[in-house]
N, C-alpha and C positions, 0 to 999 in steps of 0.2 A: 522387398518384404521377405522374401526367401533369404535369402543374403543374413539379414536379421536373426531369423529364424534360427539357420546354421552357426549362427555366431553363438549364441545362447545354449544351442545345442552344445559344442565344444566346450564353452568356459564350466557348464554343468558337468560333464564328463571328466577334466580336469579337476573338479572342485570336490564328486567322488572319488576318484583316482587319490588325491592327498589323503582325506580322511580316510581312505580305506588303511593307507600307508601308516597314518598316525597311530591305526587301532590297531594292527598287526603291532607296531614300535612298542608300544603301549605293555602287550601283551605279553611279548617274547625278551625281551628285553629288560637286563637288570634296571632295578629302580635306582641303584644308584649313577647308572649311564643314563637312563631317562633325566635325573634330576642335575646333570650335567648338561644335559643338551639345552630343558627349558631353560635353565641359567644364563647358560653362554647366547642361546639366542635371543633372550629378552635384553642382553647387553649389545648384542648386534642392534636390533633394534632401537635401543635408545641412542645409540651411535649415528645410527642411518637417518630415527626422526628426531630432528632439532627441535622442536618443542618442546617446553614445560608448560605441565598442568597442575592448579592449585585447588584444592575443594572445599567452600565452606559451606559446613554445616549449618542448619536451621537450627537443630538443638546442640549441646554439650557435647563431652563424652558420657557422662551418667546420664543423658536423654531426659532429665528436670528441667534443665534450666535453656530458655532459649540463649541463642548466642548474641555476642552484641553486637560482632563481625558482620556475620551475617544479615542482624539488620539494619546494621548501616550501609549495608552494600546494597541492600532493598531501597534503603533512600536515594544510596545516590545514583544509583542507574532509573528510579523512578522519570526521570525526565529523558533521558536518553533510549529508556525504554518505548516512551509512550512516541517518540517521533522517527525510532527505527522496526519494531518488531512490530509483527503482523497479524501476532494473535496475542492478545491483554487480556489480564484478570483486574475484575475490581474489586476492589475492598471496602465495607464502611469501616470508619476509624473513630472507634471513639475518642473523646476527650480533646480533638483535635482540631483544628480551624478548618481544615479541608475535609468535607464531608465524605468523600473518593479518594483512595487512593490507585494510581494505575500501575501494575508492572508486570512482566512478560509473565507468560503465559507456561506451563511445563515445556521442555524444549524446544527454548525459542533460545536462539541466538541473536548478539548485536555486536557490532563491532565498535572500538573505540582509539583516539590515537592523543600518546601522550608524549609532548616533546619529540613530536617524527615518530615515535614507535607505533607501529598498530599492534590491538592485541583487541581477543575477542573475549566476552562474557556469555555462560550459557545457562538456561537454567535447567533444573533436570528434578526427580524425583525418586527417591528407592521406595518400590513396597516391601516393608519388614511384616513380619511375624507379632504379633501383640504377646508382650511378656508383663505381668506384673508384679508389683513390689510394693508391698502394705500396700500404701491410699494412691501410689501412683503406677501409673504406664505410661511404656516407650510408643508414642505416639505410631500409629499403623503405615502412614507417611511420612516419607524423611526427604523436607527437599533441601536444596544442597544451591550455590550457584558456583560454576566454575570457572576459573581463568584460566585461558592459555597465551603462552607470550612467547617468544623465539629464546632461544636460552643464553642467546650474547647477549642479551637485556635484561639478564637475573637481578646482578645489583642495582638497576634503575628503577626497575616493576618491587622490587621486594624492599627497596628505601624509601625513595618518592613518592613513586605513585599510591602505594596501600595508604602511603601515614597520608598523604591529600584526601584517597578515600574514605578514610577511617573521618577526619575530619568535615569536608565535607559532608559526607550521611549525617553527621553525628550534627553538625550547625544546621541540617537541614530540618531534622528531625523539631531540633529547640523551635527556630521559626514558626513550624506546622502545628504545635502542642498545645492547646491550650491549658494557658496559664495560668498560675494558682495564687490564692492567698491566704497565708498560712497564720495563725493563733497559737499559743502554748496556754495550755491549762496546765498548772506544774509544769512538770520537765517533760513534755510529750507535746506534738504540734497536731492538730488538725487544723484541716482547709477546705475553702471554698472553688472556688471558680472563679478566675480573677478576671472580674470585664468594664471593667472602667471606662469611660466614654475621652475622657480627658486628652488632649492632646498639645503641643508645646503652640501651633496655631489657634488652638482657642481660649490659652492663658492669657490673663490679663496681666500683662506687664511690658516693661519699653521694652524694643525689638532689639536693639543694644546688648540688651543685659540678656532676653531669649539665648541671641544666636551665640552670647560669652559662655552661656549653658550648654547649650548643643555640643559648640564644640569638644569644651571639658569631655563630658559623657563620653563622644564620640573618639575622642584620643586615648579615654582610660582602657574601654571596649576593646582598642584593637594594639592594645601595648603589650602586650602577653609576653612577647620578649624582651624588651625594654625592663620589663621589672625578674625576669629569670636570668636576667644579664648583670643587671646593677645589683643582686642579690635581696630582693625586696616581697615582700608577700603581694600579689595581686589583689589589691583592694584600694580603695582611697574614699575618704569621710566627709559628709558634709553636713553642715551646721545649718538647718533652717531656723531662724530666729524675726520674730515680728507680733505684733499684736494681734491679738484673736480674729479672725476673717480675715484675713490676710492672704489665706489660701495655702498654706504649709501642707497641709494634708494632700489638695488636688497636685502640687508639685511633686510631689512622691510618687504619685499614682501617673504622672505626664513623663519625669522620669524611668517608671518600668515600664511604658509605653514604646517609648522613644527605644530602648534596648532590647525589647523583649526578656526581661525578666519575672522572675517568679519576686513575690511580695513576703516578707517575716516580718509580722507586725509583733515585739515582742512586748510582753504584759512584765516590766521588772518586777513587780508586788507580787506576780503569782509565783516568781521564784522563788524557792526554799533557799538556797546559799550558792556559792560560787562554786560546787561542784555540779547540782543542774543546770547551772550557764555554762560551763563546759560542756555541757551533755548535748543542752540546745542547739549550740553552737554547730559542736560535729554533724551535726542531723542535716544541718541547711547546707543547700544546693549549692554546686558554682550557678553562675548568670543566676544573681539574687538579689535581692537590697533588702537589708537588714535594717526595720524601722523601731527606733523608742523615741516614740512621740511624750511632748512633756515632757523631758527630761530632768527639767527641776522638779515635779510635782511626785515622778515615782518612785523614787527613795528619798532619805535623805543623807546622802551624799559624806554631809558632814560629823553624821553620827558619831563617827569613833571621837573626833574633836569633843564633842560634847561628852561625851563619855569620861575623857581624860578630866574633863573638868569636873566633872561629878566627883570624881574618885579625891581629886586635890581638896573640893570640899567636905568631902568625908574624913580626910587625913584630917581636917579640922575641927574636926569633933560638932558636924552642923548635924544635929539631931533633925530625924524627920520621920513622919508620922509611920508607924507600920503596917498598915494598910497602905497606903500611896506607893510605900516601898516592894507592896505584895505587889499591888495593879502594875507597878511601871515592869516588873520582873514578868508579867504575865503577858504584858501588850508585846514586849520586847521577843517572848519564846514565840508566838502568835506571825510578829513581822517578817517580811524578808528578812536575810541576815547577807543579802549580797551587798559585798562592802567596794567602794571608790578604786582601790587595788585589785580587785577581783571586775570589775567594770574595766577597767583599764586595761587589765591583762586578755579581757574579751575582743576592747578596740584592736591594740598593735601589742597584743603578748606574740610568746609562742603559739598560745595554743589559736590567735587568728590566723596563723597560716594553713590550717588542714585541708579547707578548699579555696580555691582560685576565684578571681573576677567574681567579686561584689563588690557592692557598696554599704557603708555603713551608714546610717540620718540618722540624725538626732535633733528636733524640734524642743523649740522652748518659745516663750510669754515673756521669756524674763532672763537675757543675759547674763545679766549681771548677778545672776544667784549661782551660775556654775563655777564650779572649782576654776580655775586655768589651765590645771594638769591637765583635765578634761578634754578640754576643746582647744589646745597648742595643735600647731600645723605639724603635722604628722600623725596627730589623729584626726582630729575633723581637718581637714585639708583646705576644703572650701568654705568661707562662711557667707553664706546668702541671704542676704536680708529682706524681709516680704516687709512693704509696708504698706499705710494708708494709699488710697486711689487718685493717682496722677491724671492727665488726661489722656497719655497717649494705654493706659488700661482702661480709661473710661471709652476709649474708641475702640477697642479689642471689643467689652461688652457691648456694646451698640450694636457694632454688628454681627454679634455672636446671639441677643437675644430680640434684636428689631431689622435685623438683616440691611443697617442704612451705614453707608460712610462716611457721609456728612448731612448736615443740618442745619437752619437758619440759626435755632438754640445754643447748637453747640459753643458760642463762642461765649454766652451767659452761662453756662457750664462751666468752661474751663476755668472762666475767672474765680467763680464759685470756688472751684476744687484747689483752686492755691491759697483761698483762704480759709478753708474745714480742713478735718479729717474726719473722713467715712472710707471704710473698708472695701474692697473692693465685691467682700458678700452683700453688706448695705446696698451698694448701687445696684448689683445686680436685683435684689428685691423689689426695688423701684422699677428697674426697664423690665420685671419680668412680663409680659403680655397677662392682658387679664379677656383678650378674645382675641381672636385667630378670622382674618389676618389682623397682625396687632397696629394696634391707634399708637402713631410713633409721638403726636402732639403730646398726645395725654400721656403716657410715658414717663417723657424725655420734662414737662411742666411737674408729674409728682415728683423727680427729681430735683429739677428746681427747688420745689418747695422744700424736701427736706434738707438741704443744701444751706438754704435760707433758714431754715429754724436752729439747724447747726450752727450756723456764722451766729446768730444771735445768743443760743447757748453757751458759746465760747466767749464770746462778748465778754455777758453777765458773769463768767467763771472768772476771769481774768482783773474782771474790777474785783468782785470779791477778794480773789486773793490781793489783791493791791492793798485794799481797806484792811484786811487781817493785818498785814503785812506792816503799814502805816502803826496800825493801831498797839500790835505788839511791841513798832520802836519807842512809841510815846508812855508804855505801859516802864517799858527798860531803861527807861533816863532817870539820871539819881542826881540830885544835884550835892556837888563837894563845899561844905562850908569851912 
């Protein structure tokens, strides 16, 4: 203990003894030999300690703007934080799927090792002076995280690893966000909260065609370089096409699911012309999918075509009424004016390249009304067809809304279902439970029935048209005398 004591005593009396040395230096001594010496021995020093240290700032340099560095480097040491450091701060986060976030605490250290290298992270805080400027101030806390790493590892820690961390943080962050769903009223977006229930297991469709899905998605998702390599914009299109209930809509919603993406449901009709569809465009996110549902219904498409015609019959001197010619001139200032070219150059122009990784849907009722230019592979890439309710969808909903895998019924069903067409929202209207826990008999029999009223519907439609059919050849026979 004494021993101690005297050790302590000594290194104090040395630690006077410099200082006293420094303020005497200090004092007598030209400033220009002082500012020689701090020089030369803060290069001694960097000489002697092998380390380098990086510091990111929480805000800017103008102290407005947080940094993006630095919170990505809050995400991604979030987990390496919470299972090394010893003292954690929490956070609520809004808008976020994770109620908590955890990450170290003011100076805490943790250590980390990349490809063999260790190098430590710490976190720290400066108290500044509050200054203000108009409506803002430089926040009175400035915290900072810092890196240190051996300095023969400059170019490994200052290539690799940041741009890992950078990304990293920055996919971590997407994952944790809750997601949005966005609207255009004009050329401006507002959004909801996007939380769809939907999932690729509780779609009703063959497992087949699911997992030919999945993969798609999950190939496009992670080809980043693949298309920065082959010189190509990251996006690729897909065509939902099928008759009404069919489910086009909930696959949109299974898709941004399945990626975590943000949702752009866009309104064509409420676009004024093809320079706020450039506007929209730029506004939407990477990790997105860019939805125009109905796409035959919200312009038309072929406008200009008709146009040209009008004008040939005008060069023909076809009088027409001047009122009609007021209205059509009035509805026309009134319409979109976003034309098939201007659509086009939205899908695979230039201006789709400004952000990365999305998707583009485009839903229709009715194939056969779109242009071809349209929907050729290299715009809608994929074309997916939704259609009426086979059995192995009619087993998806079974046990999605009666919790059963199989049944005695079932096999009076299936045969049913090769000979209707009901939607796969039809059936589900049928097995939805009318009481909890649900009666699968009664169910799985109202189906039946309308299964059965269907078939005979179909029936009668079919002779009809036969009889018309018949009726119109005997109506068109001429006899040659």
């Amino acid at each position: 203990m004494d021993v101690t004591k005297d050790l302590f005593a000594h290194l104090g009396s040395i630690l006077a003894g410099l200082l006293f040395v420094w303020a005497i230096f200090q004092e007598y001594f030209p400033y220009e030999l002082t500012s020689f010496f701090l020089k030369y021995s803060k290069s001694l020093v960097t000489f002697i300690y092998p380390y380098i240290q990086i510091t990111f700032h929480e805000f800017t340099s103008e102290g407005f703007k947080r940094n993006e560095a630095y919170s990505a480097i809050e995400n991604y040491l979030s987990y390496e934080s919470s299972t090394q450091a010893k003292k954690l701060k929490a956070d609520i986060v809004k808008h976020s799927n994770q109620s908590l976030m955890l990450s170290m605490d003011d100076n805490e250290e943790v250590s980390h090792e990349f490809q063999g290298v260790k190098l430590w992270w710490t976190s720290g805080k400066n108290i500044t002076k509050s200054e203000v400027f108009s409506l803002y101030s430089v926040p009175d806390e400035e915290r900072f995280y810092k890196l240190t790493f051996h300095k023969r590892y400059r170019d490994l820690i200052l290539g690799p690893y940041l741009v890992n961390v950078m990304k990293e943080g920055n996919d971590i962050k997407v994952r944790n966000r809750m997601r949005k769903l966005y609207t255009n009223n004009g050329s401006r977006w507002s959004h909801v909260t996007f939380d769809h229930p939907a999932t690729f297991q509780t779609l009703a469709m063959e497992p087949e065609k699911k997992q030919e899905i999945i993969e798609d998605l999950i190939t496009f998702s992670k080809a980043g370089g693949f298309y920065a390599r082959t010189g190509r914009a990251w996006k690729r299109g897909y065509l939902l096409y099928g008759p009404p209930g069919t489910g086009k809509s909930t696959m949109i919603a299974v898709m941004a699911n399945l990626l975590g993406y943000d949702l752009y449901d866009l309104e064509l009709t409420a676009v004024k012309d093809n320079t706020e569809l450039r506007k929209l465009l730029i506004e939407t996110s990477r990790k997105s999918v860019i939805v125009i549902e109905d796409i035959d219904c919200s312009l038309d498409l072929t406008g200009q075509r008709r146009k040209k015609k009008e004008k040939q019959e005008e060069g023909n001197n076809i009088e027409r009424d001047p009122r009609q010619k007021l209205e059509k001139e009035e509805n026309e200032t009134r319409s979109s004016q976003v034309t098939l070219s201007g659509l086009l150059n939205f899908i695979d122009g230039i201006w789709s390249a400004c952000e990365g990784e999305r998707l583009i849907v485009f839903t229709t009722n009715h194939i056969e009304k779109l242009d071809p230019a349209l929907i050729r592979k290299g715009r809608m890439d994929k074309h997916i067809e939704l259609s009426y309710c086979n059995f192995e969808a009619f087993k998806v909903l079974a046990k999605n809304y009666l919790n059963v895998d199989s049944h005695d019924l079932f096999t009076t069903v299936s045969e049913l279902l090769q000979e209707t067409k009901l939607t796969p929202a039809d059936v589900a209207e049928h097995l939805m439970p009318k009481k909890f826990p649900p009666d699968v008999d009664f169910s799985l029999r109202s189906l039946i029935q309308a299964l059965e009223v269907e078939r005979e519907e179909a029936k009668l439609k079919a002779e009809k048209e036969a009889q018309e059919k018949e009726l119109t050849g005997e109506q068109g026979f001429v006899t040659l005398e």
